[in-house]
N, C-alpha and C positions, 0 to 999 in steps of 0.2 A: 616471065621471070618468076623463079619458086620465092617465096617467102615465108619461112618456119611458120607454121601456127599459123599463117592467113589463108582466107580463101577469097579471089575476088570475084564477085558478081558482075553482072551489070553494074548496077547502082549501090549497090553496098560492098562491102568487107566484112568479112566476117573473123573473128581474130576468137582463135578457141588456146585457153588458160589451160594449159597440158596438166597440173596436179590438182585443178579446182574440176576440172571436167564441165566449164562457162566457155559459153562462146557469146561474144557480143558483137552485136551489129553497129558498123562504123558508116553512115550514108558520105558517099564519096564527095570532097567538096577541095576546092580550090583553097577554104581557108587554113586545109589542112598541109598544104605545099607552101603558102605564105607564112606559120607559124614555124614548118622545120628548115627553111631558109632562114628565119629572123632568127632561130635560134643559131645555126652557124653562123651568122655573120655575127654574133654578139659570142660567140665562142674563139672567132677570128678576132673580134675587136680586143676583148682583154687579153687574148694573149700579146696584142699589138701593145694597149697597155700597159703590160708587165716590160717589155722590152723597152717603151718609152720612161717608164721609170728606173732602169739599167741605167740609160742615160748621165744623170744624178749622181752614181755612186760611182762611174768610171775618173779616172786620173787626167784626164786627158779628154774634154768632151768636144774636142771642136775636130774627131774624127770624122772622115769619111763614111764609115761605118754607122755612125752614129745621126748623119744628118740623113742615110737611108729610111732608116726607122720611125725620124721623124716625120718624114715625108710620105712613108706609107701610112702612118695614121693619120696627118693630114686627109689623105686621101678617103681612108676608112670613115671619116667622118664628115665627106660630103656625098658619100652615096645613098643615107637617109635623106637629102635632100635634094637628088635626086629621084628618089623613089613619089616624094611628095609630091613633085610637079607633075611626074608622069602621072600617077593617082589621080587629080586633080583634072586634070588637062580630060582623062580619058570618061571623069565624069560630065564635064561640062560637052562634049561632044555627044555622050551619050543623052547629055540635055537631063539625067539627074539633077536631084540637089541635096546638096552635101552640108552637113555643120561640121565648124570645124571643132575636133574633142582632142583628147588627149596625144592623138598622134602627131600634131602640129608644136604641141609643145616637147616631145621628143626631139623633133627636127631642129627646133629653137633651140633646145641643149646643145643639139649636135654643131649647131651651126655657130654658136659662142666658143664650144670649147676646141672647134673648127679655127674661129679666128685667133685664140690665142696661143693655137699650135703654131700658127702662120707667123705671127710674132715673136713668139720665141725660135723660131727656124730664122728668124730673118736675121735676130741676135745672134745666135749661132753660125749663121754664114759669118757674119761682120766680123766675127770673134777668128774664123778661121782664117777669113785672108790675114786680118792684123796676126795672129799669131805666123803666118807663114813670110809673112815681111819682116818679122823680128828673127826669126831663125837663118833667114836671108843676111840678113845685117851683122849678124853673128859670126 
């Protein structure tokens, strides 16, 4: 695979700055596939955010449409916690040992505002059959 301006080594890349005339050496690392994965998926996430606050401002929130949206960011916010266990799991097998930092309490965000997507999706179903039995009765 060509890639403008890179050249890849063995163990490095080499990434040359076409009007500075710099090329910098990048030592090839896995944590650099985990940093532009985290960043699509938090590129995915808000944009799932911005749709879930659409939500809100619709006439009519007890859509089909709109309980999709919710349910895919449900989702989106338990795949950090996902990632956790496996992480974990693959250390202690490895027989490392691990503290736990900042990444744990990401997960903990994820995993609260995880729950009270769940909750408000629950209201929202409730909200839909009740309105579909009043249109019925109608």
């Amino acid at each position: 695979m060509q890639i403008p301006f890179v050249e890849v080594l063995e163990s490095h890349s080499k990434v040359n700055v076409p009007l500075l005339e710099l090329r910098i050496n990048v030592p090839f690392s896995y944590s650099i596939i985990i940093m532009w994965s985290a960043m699509l998926y938090y590129t995915i996430y808000f944009y799932a955010l911005k749709n879930f606050f659409k939500v809100f401002i619709k006439k009519n929130m007890f859509e089909t449409k709109s309980l999709k949206r919710l349910r895919f960011f449900l989702k989106l916010n338990l795949i950090p916690i996902i990632y956790i266990i496996i992480f974990t799991v693959s250390f202690l097998l490895r027989g490392d040992t691990f503290s736990p930092q900042d990444d744990y309490f990401i997960v903990f965000a994820h995993l609260v505002v995880a729950f009270l997507i769940y909750l408000y999706l629950d209201i929202l179903k409730k909200g839909k059959h009740v309105q579909e039995e009043n249109d019925l009765t109608i």
